[in-house]
MARBA-3410 file (N, C-alpha, C, O; in Angstrom, 1 decimal):
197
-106.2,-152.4,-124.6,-106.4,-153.5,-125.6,-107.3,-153.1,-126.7,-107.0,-153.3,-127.9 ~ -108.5,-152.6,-126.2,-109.8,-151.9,-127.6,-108.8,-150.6,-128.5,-109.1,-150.4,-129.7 ~ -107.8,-149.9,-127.7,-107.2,-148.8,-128.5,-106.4,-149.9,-129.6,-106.6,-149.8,-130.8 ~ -105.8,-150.7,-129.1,-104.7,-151.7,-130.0,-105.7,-152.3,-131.0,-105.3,-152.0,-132.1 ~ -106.8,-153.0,-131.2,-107.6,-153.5,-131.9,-108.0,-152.1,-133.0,-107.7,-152.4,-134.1
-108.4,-151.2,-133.0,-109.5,-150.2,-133.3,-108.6,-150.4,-135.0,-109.3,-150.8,-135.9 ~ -107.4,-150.1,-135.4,-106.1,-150.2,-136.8,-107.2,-152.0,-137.8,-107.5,-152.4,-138.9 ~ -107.3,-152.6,-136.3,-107.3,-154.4,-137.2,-108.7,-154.1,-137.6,-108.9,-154.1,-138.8 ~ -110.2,-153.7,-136.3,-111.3,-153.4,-136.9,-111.7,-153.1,-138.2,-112.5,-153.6,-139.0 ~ -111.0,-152.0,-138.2,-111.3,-150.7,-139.3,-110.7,-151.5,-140.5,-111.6,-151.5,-141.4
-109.5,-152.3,-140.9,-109.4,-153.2,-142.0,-110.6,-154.0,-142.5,-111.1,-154.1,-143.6 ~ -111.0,-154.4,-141.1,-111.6,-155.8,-141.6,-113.7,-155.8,-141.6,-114.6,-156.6,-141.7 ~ -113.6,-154.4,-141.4,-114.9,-153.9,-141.0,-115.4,-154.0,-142.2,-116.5,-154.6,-141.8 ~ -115.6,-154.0,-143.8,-115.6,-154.1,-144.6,-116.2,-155.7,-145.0,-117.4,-155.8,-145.3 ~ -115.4,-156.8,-145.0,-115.4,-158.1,-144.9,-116.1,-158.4,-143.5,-116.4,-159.5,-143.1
-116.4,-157.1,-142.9,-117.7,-158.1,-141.5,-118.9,-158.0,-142.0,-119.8,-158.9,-142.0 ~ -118.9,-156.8,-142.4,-120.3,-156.1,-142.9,-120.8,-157.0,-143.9,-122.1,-157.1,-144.0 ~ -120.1,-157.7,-144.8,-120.4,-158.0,-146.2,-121.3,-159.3,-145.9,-122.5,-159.4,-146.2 ~ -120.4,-160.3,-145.2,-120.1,-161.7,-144.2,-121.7,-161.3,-143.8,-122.5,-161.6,-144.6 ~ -122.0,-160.8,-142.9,-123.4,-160.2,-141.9,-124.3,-160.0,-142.9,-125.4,-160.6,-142.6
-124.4,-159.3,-143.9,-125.3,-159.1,-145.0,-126.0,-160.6,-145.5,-127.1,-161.0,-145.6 ~ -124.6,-161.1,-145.8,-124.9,-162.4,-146.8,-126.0,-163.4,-145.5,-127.0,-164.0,-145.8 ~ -125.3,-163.2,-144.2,-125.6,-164.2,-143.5,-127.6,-163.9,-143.2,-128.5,-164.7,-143.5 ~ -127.6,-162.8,-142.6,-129.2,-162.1,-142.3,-130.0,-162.4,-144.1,-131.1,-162.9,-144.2 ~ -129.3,-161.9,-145.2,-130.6,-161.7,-146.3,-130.4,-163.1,-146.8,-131.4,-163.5,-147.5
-129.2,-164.3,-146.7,-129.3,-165.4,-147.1,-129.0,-165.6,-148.8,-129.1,-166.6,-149.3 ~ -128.6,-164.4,-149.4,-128.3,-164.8,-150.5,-127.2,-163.6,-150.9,-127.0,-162.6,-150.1 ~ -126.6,-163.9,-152.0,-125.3,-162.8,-152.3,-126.1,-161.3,-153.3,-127.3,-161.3,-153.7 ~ -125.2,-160.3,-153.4,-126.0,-159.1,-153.8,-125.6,-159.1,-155.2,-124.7,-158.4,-155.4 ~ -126.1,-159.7,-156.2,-125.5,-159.0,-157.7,-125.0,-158.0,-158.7,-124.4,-158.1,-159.8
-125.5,-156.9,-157.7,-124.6,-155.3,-157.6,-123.8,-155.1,-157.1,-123.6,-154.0,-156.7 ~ -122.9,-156.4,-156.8,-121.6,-155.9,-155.6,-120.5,-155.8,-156.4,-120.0,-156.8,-156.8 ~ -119.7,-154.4,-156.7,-118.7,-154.3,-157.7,-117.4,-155.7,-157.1,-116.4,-156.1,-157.7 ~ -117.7,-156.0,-155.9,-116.3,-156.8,-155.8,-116.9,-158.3,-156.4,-116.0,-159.2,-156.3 ~ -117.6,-158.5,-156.8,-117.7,-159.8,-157.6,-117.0,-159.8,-158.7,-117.6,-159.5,-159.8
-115.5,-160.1,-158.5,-115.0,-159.8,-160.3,-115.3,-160.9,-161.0,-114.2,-161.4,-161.1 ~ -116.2,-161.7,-161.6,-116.5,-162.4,-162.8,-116.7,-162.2,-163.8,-117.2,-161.2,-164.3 ~ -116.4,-163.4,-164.6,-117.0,-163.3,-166.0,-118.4,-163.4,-166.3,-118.8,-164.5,-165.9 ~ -119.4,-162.4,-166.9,-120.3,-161.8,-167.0,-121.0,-162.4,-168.7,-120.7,-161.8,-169.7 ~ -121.9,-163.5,-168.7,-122.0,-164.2,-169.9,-122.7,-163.3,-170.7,-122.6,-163.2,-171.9
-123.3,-162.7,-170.2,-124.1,-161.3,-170.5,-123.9,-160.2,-171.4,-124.6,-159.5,-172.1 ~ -122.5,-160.3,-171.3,-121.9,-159.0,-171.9,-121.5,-159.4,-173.5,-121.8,-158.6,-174.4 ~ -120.9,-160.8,-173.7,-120.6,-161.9,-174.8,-122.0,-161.2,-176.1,-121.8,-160.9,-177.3 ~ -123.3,-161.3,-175.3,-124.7,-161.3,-176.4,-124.5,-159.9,-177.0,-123.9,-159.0,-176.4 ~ -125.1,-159.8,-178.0,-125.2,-158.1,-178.6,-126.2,-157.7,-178.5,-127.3,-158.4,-178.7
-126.1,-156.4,-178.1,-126.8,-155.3,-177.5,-127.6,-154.5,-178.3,-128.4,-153.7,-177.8 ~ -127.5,-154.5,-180.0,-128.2,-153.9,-180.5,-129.4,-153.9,-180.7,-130.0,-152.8,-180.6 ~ -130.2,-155.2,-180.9,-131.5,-155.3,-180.6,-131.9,-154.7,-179.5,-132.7,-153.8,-179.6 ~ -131.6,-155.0,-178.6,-132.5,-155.2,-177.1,-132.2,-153.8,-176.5,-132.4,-153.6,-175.3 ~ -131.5,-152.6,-177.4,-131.0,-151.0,-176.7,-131.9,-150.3,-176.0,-131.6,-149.5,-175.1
-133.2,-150.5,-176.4,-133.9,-150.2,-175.9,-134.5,-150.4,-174.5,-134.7,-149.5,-173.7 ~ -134.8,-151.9,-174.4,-135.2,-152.2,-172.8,-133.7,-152.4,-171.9,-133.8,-152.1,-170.7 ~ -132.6,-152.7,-172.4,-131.4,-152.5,-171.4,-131.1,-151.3,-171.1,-130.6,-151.1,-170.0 ~ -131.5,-150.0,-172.0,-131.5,-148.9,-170.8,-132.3,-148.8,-169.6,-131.9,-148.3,-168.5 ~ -133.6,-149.3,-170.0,-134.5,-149.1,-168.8,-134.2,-149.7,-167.7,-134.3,-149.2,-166.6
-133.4,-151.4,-167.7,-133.0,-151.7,-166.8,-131.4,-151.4,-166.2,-131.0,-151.9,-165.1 ~ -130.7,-150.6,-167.0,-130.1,-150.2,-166.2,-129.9,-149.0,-165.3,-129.2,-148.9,-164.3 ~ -131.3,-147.9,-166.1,-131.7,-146.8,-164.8,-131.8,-147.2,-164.1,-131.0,-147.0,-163.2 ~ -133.2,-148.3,-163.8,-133.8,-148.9,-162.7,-132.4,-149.8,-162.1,-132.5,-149.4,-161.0 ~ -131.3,-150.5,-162.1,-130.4,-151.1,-161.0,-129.3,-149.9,-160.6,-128.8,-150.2,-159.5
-128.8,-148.2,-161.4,-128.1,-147.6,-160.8,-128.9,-146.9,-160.0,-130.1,-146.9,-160.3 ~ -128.6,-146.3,-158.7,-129.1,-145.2,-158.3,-128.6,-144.2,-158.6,-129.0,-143.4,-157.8 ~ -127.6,-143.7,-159.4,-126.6,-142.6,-159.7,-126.0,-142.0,-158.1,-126.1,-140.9,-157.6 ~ -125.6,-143.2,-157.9,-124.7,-142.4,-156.7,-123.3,-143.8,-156.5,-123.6,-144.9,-156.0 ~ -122.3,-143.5,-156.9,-121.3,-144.2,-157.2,-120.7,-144.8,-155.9,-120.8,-144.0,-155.0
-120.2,-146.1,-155.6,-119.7,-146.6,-154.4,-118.4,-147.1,-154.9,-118.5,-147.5,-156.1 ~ -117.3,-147.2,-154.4,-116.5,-147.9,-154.9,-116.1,-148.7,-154.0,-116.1,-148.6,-152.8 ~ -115.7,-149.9,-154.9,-115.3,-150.9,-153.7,-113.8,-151.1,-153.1,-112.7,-151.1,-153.7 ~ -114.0,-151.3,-151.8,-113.0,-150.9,-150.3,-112.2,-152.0,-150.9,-112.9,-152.9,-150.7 ~ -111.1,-152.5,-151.4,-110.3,-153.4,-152.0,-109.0,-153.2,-150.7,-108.8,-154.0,-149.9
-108.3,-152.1,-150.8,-107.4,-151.8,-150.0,-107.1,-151.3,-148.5,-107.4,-150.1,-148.2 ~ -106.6,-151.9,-147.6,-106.1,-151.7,-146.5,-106.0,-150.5,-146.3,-105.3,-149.9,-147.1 ~ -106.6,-149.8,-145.3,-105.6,-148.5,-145.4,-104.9,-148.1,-143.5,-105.4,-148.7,-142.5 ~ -104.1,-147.4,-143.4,-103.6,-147.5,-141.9,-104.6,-146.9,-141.0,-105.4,-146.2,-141.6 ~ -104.8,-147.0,-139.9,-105.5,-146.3,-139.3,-104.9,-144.8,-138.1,-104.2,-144.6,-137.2
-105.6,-144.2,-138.9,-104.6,-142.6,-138.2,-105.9,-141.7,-138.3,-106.1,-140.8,-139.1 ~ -106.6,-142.0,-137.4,-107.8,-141.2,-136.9,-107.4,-140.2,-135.9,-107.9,-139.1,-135.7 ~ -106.3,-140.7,-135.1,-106.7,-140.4,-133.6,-105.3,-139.3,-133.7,-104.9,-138.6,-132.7 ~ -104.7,-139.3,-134.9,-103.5,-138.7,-134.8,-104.2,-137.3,-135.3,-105.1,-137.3,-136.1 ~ -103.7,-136.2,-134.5,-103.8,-134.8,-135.0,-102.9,-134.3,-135.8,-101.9,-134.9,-136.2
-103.1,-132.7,-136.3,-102.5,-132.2,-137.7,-101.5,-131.6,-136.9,-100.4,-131.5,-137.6 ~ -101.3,-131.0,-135.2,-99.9,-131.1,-134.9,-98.8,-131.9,-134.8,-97.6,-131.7,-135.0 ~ -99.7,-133.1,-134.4,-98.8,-134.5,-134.1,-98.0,-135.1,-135.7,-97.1,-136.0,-135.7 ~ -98.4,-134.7,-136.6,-98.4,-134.8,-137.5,-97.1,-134.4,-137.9,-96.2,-135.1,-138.3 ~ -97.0,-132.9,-137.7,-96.4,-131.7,-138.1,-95.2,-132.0,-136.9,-94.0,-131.9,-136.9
-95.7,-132.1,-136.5,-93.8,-132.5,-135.1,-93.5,-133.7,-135.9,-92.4,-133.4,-136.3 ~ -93.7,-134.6,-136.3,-93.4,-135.8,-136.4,-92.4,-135.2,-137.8,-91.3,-135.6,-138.0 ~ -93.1,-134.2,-138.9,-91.8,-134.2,-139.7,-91.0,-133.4,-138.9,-89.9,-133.9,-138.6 ~ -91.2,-132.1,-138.4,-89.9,-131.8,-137.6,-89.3,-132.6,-137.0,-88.5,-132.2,-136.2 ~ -89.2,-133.5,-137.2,-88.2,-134.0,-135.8,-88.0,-134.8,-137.2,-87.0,-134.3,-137.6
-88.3,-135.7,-138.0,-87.3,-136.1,-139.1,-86.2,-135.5,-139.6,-85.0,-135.8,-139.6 ~ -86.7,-134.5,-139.8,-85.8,-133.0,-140.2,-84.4,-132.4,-139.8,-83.3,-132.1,-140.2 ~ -85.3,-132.4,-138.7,-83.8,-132.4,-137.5,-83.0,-133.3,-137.4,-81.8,-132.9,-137.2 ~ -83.4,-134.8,-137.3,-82.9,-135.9,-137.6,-82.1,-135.7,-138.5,-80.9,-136.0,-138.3 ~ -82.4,-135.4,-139.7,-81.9,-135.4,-140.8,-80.4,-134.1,-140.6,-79.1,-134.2,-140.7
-81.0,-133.2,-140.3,-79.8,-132.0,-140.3,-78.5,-132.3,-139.2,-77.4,-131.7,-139.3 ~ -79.2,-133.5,-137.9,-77.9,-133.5,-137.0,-77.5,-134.8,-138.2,-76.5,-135.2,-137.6 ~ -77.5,-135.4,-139.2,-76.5,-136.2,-139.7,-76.1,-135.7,-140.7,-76.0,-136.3,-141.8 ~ -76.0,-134.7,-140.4,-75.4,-133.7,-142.2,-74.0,-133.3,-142.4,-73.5,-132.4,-141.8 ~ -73.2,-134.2,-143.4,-71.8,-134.4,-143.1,-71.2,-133.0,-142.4,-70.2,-133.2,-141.7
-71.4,-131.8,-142.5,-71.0,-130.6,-142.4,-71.0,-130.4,-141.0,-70.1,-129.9,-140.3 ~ -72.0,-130.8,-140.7,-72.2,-130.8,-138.4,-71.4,-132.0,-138.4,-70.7,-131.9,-137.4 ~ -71.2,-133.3,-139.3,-70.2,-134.1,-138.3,-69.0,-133.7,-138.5,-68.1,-134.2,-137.8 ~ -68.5,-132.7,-139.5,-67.0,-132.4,-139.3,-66.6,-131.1,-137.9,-65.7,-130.8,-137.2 ~ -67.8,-130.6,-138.2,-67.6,-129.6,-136.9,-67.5,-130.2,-135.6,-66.7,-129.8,-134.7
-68.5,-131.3,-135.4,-68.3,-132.2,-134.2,-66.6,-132.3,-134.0,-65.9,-131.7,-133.2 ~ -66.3,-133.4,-135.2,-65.3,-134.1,-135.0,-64.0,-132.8,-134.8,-62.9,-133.1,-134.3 ~ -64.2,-131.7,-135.1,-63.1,-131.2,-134.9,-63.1,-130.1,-133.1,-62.1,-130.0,-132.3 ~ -64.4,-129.6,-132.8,-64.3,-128.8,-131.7,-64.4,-129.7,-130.6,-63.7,-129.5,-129.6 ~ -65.5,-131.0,-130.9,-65.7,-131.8,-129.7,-64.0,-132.7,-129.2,-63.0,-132.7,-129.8
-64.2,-133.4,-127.8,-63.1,-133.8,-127.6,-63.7,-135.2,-127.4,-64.0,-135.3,-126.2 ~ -64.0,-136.1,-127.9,-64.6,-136.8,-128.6,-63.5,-137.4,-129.1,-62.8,-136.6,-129.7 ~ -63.2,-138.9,-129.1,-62.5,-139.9,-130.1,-63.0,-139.6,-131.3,-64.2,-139.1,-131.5 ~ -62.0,-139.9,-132.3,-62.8,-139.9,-133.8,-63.0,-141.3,-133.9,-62.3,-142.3,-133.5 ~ -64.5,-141.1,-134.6,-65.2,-142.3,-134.6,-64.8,-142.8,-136.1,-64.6,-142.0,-137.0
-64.7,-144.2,-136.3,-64.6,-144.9,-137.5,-66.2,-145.0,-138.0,-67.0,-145.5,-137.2 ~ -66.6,-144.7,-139.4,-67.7,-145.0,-139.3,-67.8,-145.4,-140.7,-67.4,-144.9,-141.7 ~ -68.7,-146.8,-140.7,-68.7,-147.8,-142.1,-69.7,-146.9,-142.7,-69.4,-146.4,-143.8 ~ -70.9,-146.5,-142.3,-72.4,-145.9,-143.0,-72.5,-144.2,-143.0,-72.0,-143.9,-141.9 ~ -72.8,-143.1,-143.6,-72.9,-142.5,-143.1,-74.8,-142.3,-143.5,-75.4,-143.2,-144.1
-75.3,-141.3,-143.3,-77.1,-140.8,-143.8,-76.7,-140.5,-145.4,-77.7,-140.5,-146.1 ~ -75.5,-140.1,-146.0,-76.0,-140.0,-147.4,-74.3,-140.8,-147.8,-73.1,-140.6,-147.5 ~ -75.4,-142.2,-149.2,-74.4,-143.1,-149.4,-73.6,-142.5,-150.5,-72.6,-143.3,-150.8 ~ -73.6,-141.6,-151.1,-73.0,-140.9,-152.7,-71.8,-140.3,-151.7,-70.6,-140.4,-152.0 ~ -72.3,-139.8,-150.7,-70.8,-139.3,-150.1,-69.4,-139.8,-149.9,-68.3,-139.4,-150.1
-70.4,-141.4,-149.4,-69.8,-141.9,-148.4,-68.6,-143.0,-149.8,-67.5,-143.5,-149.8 ~ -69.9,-142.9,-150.9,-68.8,-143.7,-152.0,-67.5,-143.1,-152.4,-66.5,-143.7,-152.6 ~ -67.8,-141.5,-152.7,-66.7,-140.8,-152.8,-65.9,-140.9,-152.1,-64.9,-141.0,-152.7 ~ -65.8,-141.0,-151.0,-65.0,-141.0,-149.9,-64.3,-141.9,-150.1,-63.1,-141.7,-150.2 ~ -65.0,-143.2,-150.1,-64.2,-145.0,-150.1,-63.6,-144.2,-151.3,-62.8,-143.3,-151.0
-63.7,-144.3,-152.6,-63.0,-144.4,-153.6,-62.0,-142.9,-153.4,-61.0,-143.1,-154.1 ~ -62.0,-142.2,-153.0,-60.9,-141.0,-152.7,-59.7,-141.5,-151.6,-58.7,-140.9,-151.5 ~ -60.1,-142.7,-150.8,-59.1,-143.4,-149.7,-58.5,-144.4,-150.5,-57.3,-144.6,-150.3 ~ -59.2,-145.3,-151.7,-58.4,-146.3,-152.3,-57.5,-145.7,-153.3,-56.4,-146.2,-153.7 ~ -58.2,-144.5,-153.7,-56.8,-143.8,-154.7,-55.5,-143.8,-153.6,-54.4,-144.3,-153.6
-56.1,-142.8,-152.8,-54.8,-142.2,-151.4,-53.8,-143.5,-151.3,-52.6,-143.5,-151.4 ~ -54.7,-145.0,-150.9,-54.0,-146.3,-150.8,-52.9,-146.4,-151.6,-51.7,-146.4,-151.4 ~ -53.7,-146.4,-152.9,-52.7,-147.2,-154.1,-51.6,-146.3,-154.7,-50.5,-146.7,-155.1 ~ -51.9,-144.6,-154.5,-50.7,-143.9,-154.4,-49.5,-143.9,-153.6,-48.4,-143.8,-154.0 ~ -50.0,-144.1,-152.3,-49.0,-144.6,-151.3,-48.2,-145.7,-151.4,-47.0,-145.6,-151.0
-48.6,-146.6,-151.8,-47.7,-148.2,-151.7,-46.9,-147.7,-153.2,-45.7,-147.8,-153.1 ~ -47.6,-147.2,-154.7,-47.3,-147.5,-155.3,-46.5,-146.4,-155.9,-46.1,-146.4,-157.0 ~ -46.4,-145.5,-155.2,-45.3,-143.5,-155.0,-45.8,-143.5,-156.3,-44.9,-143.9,-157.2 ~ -46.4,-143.2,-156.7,-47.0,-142.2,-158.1,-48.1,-141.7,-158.4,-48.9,-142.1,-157.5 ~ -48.7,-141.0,-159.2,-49.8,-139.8,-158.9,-50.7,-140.2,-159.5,-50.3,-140.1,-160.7
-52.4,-140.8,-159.5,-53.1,-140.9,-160.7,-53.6,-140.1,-161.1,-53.8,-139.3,-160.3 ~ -54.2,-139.7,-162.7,-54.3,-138.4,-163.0,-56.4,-138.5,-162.4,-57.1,-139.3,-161.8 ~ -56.5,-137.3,-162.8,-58.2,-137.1,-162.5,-58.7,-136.8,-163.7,-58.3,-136.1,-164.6 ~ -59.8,-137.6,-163.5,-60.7,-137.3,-164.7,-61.6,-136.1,-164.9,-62.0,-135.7,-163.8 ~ -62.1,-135.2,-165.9,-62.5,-134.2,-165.8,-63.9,-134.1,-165.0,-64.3,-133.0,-164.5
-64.5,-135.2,-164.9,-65.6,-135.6,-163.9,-65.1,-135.3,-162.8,-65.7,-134.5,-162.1 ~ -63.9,-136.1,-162.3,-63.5,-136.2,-160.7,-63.3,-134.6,-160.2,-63.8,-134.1,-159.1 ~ -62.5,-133.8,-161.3,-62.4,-132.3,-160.7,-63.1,-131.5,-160.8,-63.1,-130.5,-160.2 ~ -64.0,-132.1,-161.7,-65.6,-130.9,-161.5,-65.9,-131.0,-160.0,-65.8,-130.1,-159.1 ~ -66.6,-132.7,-159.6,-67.1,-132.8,-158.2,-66.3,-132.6,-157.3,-66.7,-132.5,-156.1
-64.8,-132.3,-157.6,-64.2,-132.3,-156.1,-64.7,-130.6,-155.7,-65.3,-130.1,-154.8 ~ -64.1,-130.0,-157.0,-64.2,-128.6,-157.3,-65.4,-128.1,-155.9,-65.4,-127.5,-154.9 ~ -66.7,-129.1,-157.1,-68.6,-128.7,-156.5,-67.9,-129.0,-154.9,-67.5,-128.0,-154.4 ~ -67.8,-130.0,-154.4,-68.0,-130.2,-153.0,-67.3,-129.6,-152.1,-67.7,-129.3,-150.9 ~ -66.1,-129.3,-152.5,-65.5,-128.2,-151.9,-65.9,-126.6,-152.1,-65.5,-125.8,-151.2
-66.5,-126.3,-153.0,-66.7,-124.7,-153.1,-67.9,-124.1,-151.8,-68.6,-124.9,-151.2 ~ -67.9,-123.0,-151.6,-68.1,-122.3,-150.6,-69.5,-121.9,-150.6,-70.1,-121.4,-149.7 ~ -69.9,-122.2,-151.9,-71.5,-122.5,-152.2,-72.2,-123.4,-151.3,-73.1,-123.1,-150.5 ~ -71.7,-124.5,-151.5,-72.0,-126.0,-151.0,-71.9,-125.9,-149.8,-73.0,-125.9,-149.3 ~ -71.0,-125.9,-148.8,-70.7,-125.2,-147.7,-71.3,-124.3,-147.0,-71.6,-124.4,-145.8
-71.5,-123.4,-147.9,-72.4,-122.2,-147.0,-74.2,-122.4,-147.2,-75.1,-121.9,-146.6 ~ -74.3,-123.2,-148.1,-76.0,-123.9,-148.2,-76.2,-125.3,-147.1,-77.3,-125.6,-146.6 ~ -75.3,-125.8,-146.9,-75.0,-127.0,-145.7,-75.4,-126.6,-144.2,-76.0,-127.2,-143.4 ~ -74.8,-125.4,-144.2,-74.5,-125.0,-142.5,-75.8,-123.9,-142.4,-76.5,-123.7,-141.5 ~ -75.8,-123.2,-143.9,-77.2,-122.5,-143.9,-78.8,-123.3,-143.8,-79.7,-122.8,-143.2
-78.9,-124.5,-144.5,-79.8,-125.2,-143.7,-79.5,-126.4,-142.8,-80.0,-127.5,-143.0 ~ -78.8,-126.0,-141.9,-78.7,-126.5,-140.4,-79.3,-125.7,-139.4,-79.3,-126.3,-138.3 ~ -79.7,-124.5,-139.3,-80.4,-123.9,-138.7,-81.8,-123.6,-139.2,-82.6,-123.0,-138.5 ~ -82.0,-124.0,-139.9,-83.5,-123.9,-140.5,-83.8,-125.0,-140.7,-83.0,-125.8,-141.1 ~ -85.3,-125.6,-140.3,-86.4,-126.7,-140.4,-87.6,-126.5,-141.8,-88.8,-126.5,-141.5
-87.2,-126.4,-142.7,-88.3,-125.9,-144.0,-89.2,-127.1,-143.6,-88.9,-128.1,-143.0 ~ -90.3,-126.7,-144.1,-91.2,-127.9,-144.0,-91.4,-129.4,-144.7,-91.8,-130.5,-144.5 ~ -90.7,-128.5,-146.1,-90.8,-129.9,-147.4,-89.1,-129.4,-147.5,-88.5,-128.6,-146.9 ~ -88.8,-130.6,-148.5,-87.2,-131.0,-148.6,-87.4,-129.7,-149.9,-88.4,-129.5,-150.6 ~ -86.0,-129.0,-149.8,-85.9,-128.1,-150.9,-85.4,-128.9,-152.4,-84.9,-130.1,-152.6
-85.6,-128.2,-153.1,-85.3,-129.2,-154.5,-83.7,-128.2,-154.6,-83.3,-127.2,-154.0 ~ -83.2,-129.4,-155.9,-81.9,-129.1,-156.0,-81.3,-127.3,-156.3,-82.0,-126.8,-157.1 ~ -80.5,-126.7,-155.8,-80.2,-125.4,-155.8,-78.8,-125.2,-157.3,-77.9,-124.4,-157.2 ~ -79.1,-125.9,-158.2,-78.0,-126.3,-158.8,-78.6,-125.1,-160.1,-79.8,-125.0,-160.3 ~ -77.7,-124.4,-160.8,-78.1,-123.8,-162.0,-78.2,-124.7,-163.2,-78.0,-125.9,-163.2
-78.4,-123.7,-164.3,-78.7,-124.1,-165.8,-77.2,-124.2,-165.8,-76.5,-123.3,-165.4 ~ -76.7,-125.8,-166.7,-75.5,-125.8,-167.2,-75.4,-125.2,-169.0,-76.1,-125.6,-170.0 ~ -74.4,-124.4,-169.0,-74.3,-124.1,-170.2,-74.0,-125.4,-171.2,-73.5,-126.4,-170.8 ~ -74.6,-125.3,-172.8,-74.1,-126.6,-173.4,-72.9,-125.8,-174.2,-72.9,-124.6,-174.4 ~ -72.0,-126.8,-174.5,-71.1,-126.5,-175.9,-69.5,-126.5,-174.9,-69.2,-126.8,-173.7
-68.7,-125.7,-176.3,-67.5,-125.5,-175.5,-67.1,-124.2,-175.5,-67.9,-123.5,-176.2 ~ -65.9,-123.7,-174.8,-65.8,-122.3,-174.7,-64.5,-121.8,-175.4,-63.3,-122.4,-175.5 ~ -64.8,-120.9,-175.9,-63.7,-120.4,-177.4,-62.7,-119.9,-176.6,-63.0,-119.4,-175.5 ~ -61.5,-119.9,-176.9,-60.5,-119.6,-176.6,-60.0,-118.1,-176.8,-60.3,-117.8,-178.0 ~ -59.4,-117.1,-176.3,-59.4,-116.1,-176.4,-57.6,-115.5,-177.0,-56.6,-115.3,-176.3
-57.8,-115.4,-177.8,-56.4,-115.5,-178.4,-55.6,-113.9,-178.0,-55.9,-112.7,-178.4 ~ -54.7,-114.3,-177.3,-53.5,-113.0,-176.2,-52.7,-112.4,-177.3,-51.9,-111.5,-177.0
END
């Protein structure tokens, strides 16, 4: 029960201490950055008086900065830098057994019903997909071919090439620690001259 409390403590430790202060010295602290008010003080000008407001403001800093605890924070004391480090492993893995590439291998070696599946872990796929079945649809009922757009055959091109494929299945055996950034090259700009035969 004290392990389950120790997360709520550590929030509210903050607001006990303050509460306890006020209550024992009986009056509020005027140096408390969480007092956000308006300050009538600040309104008067300062030029005259530059002199003695420095003195009193050496004398109220001690030059040692506090900031004030405004935000919650979780409590993860007790967790270690392995427990830590498994916890993304195992995301990871998580992540690579739902990697459309292991489910087509599933679906083809395993003996396993094929599963219908509305969601898959990555939704860009899964749109292509819907909209590559409603073409298939509307070709079928309607016996005629729709053309592709030069967009459509670049990506079909990308997802099918042997690049993509072989970087899929190549990190399925590997757990990197951080997500790799995209493996994609520099696109050339412009167009390409034609080469006259």
């Amino acid at each position: 029960m004290l392990e389950r409390m120790r997360p709520v403590e550590h929030k509210l430790r903050y607001q006990i201490e303050k509460l306890l202060k006020i209550a024992t010295t009986g009056k509020f602290e005027s140096s408390d950055p969480l007092q956000f008010k308006a300050n009538p003080d600040n309104l008067i000008s300062k030029v005259g008086n530059s002199d003695s407001s420095e003195d009193e403001q050496r004398e109220k800093k001690s030059g040692v900065y506090i900031p004030p605890k405004l935000v919650p924070m979780k409590y993860d004391g007790d967790e270690t830098a392995d427990q830590r480090s498994s916890k993304i492993a195992e995301k990871i893995r998580r992540h690579a057994l739902s990697s459309s590439a292991l489910q087509g291998l599933k679906e083809e070696f395993m003996d396993t019903p094929l599963e219908v599946v509305e969601s898959t872990a990555n939704a860009s796929k899964m749109s292509v997909a819907r909209e590559r079945q409603e073409r298939q649809e509307y070709e079928e009922t309607y016996f005629t071919r729709l053309p592709f757009t030069r967009q459509e055959r670049h990506s079909t091109r990308q997802q099918y090439s042997s690049k993509v494929l072989a970087s899929e299945l190549a990190g399925m055996g590997t757990l990197p620690e951080k997500k790799r950034k995209s493996q994609g090259g520099k696109k050339k700009g412009g167009f390409k001259k034609r080469r006259k035969n």
